[in-house]
C-alpha positions in Angstrom: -3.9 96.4 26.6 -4.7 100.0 27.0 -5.5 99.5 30.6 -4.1 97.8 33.1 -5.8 94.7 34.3 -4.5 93.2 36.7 -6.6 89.7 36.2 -5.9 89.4 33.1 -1.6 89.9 33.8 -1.6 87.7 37.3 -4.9 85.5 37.1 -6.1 86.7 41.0 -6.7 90.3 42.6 -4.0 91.2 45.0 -1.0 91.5 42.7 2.5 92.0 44.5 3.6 95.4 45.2 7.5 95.9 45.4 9.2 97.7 47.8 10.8 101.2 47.6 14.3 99.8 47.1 13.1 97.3 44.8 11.2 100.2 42.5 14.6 102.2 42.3 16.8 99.1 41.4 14.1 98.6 38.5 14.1 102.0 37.4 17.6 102.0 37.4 18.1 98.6 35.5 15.2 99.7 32.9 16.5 103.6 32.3 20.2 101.8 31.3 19.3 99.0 29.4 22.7 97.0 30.0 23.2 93.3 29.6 25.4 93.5 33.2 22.0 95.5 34.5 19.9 92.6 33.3 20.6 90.2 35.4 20.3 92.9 38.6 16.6 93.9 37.2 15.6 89.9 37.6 18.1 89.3 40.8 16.2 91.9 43.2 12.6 91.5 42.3 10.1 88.6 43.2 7.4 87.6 40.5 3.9 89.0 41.1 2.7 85.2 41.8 4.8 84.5 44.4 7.6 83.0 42.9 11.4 83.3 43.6 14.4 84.0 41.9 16.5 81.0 41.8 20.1 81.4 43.2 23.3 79.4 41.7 23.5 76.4 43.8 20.1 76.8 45.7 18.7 73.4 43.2 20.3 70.7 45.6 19.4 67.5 46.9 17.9 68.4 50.0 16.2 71.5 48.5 13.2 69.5 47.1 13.8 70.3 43.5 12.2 68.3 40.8 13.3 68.3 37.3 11.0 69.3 34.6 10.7 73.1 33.8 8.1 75.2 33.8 7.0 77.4 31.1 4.0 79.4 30.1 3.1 78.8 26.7 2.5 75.3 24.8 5.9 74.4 22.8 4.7 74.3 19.1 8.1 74.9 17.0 11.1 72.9 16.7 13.3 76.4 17.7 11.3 76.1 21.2 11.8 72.6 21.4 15.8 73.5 21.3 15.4 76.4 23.3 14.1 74.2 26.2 16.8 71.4 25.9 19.1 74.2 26.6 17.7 75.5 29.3 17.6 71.8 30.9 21.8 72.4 30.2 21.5 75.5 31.6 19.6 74.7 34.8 22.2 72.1 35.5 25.0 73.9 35.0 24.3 76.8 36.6 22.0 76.0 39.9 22.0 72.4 40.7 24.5 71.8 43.2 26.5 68.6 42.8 26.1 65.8 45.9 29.5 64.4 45.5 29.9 63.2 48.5 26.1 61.3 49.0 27.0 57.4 49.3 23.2 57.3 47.8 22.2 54.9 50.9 19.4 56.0 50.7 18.5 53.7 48.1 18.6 50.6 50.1 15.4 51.7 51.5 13.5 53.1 48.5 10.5 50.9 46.5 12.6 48.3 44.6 12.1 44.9 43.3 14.5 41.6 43.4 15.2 40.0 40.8 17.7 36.8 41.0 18.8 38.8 44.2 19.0 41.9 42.7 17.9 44.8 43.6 16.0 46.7 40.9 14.5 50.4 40.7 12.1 52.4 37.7 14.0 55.4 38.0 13.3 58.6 36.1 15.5 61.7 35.5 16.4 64.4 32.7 19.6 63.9 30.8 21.3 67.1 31.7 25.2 66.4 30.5 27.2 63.7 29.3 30.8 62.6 29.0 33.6 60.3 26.9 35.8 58.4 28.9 39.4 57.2 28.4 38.3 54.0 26.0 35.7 55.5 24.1 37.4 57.4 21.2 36.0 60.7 21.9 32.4 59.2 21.9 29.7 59.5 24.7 29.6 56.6 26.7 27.8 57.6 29.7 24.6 60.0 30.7 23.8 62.4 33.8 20.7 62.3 35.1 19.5 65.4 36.6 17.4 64.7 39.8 16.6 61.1 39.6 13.9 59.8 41.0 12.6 56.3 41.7 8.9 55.7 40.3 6.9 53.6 43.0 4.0 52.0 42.1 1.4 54.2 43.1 3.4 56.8 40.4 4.9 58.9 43.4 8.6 60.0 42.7 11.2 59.5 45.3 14.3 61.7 44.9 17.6 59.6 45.0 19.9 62.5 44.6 21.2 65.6 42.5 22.4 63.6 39.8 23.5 60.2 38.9 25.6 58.4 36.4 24.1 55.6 33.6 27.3 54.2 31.4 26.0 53.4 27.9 28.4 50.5 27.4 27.4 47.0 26.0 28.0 45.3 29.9 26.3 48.4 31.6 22.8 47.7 29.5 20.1 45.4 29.2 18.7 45.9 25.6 14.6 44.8 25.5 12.9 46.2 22.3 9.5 44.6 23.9 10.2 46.9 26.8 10.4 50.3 25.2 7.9 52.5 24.4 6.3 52.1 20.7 6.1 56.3 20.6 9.9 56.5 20.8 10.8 54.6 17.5 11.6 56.2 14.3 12.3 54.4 10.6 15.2 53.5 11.6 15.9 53.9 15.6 14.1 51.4 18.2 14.9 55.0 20.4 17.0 58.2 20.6 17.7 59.8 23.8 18.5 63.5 23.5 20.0 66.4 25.9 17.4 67.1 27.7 14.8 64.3 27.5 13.0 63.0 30.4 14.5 59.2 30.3 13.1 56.4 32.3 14.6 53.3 33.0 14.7 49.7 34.8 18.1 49.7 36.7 19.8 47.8 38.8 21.5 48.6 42.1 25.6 48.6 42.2 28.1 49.4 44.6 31.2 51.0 43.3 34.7 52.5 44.2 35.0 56.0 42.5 37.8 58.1 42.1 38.4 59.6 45.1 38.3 55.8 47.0 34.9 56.2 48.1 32.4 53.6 48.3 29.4 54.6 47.1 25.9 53.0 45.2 24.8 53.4 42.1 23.2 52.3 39.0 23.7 49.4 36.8 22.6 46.7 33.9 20.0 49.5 32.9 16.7 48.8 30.2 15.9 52.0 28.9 11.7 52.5 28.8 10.4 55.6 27.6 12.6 59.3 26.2 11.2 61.8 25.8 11.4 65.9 26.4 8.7 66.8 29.0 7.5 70.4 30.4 5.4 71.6 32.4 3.0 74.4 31.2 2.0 76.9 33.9 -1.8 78.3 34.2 -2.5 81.4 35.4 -4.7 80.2 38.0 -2.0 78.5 39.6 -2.3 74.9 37.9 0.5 72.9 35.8 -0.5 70.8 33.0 2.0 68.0 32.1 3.2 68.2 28.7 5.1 65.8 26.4 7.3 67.3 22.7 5.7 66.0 19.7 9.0 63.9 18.0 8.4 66.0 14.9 9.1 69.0 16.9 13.0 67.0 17.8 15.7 67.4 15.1 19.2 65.5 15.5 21.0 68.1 16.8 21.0 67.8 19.9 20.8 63.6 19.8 23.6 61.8 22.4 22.8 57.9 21.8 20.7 55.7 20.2 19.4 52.4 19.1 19.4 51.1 15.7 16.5 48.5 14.2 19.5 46.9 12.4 20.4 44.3 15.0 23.9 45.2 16.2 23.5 45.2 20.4 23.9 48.6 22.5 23.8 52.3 21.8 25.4 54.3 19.3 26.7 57.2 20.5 27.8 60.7 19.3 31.2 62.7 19.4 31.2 64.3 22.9 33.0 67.9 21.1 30.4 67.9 18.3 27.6 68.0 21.0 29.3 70.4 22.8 29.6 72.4 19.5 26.0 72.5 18.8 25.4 73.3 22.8 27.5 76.3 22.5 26.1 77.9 19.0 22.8 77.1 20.3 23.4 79.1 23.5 24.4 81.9 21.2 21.4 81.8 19.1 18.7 82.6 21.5 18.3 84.9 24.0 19.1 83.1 27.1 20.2 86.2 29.4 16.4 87.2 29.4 15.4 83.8 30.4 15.9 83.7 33.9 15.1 80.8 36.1 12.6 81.1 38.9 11.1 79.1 41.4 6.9 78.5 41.3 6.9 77.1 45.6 6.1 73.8 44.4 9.5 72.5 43.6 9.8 72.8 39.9 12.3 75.4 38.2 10.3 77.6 35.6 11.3 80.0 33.1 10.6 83.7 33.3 10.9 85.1 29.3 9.9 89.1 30.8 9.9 91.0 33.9 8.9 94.6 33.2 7.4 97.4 35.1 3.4 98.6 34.8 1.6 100.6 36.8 -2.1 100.7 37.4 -3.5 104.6 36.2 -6.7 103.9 38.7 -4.6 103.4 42.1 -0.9 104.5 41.0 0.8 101.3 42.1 3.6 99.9 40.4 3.7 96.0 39.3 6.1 93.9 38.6 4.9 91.7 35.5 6.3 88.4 34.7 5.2 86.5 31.7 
């Protein structure tokens, strides 16, 4: 644009105008052009919109967070497919903060059914991390949910907490073909869950003894339903339209367990230190330091790709442009 117009950058009239001590720290950060400035530049500034900078460990259970990530284009290429699976990784390692200590009680009182006594839930949550344990050969044999919520019946969401456990064992699953999604089968998989897929499931509620002695709930004898990687695109008038990853768009890279058409029962699995591998080149083949996570008010994470610095020739204010 030659001009500056300001509907066109924020969608409204009344764009933000930064402070004094803002406009120096963004001179500053933009006149030395450092990686350790970069961070500064996005730290210090609020997005014209209203949004907020998200602080490590400000993403926990009691904060009202919800899962899916914001963006503002329309994913169309398998490199932005990755790129958003890694910022699901990203989000959860670096600004959900861990509820160790929730018993998850909570649960006793959220929409459930009973089956043969049973409590059951429709729980939905993004598979943020994974992990081998001591019998499993190096191979992933259970899934973190990020933010898992239980799906009532109307199709509110409920939060249960800031993450919770699924094992992928043989005895920790309930394998019913007729209950998964048609969408999520390939040629040869009934389904494939993926780092950073939206997964729901039917679970059942268990009580447990962890680690630490602790007696806490959880989740158990679980039918996976529906995987897939889900977004949010952001308008600029304010709106968020649900969106869903065309499979085509989702290689194998990034795959953690799936379910073969060729009979044998429960998930196959991947090697835990290949996954983490692929995690690791892909975080250094994109630009991730210039993706900073902010916060839209409505309790969903979004990335910001640019924060720059325009001014408006007609009344000489400064903006702060986020795109």
């Amino acid at each position: 644009m030659s001009k500056f117009d300001k509907t066109a950058v924020y969608g409204r009239e009344n764009p933000f105008i930064p402070s004094p001590e803002t406009m120096d720290a963004l001179k500053d950060a933009l006149i030395e052009e450092a990686d350790e400035r970069s961070d500064m530049l996005i730290g210090m500034t609020t997005a014209p919109d209203g949004r907020k900078v998200l602080r490590r460990q400000s993403a926990g259970r009691n904060t009202g967070w919800r899962s899916l990530i914001g963006l503002r284009y329309r994913i169309q290429t398998k490199e932005e497919a990755d790129e958003l699976r890694l910022d699901y990784r990203r989000f959860f390692e670096g600004y959900v903060e861990r509820t160790d200590k929730s018993e998850r009680r909570n649960l006793l009182d959220l929409e459930h059914k009973t089956v043969d006594g049973a409590y059951r839930y429709t729980v939905e949550g993004v598979v943020a991390d994974c992990e081998e344990t001591s019998v499993s050969n190096g191979y992933v044999s259970r899934l973190c949910l990020m933010f898992p919520h239980v799906v009532n019946s109307d199709g509110s969401q409920t939060l249960i907490d800031s993450h919770i456990w699924l094992a992928t064992f043989v005895k920790n699953t309930v394998i019913r073909p007729d209950r998964i999604e048609p969408h999520n089968g390939s040629a040869d998989r009934l389904m494939t869950i993926r780092l950073g897929d939206t997964l729901r499931v039917d679970a059942g509620l268990c009580a447990y003894t962890d680690k630490r002695g602790r007696h806490r709930f959880g989740l158990a004898d679980w039918t996976p339903l529906d995987s897939h990687l889900r977004y949010l695109q952001l308008r600029s008038d304010g709106t968020t339209t649900p969106r869903v990853v065309s499979e085509r768009l989702c290689g194998r890279e990034y795959d953690i367990c799936w379910l073969e058409r060729d009979g044998r029962p429960g998930f196959r699995s991947v090697m835990l230190d290949g996954l983490n591998a692929r995690v690791k080149a892909g975080w250094s083949s994109y630009d991730w330091r210039h993706r900073p996570f902010l916060s839209d008010g409505d309790g969903f994470p979004s990335v910001c790709l640019d924060q720059y610095l325009t001014l408006d020739p007609y009344k000489g204010e400064a903006h702060v442009v986020s795109r």
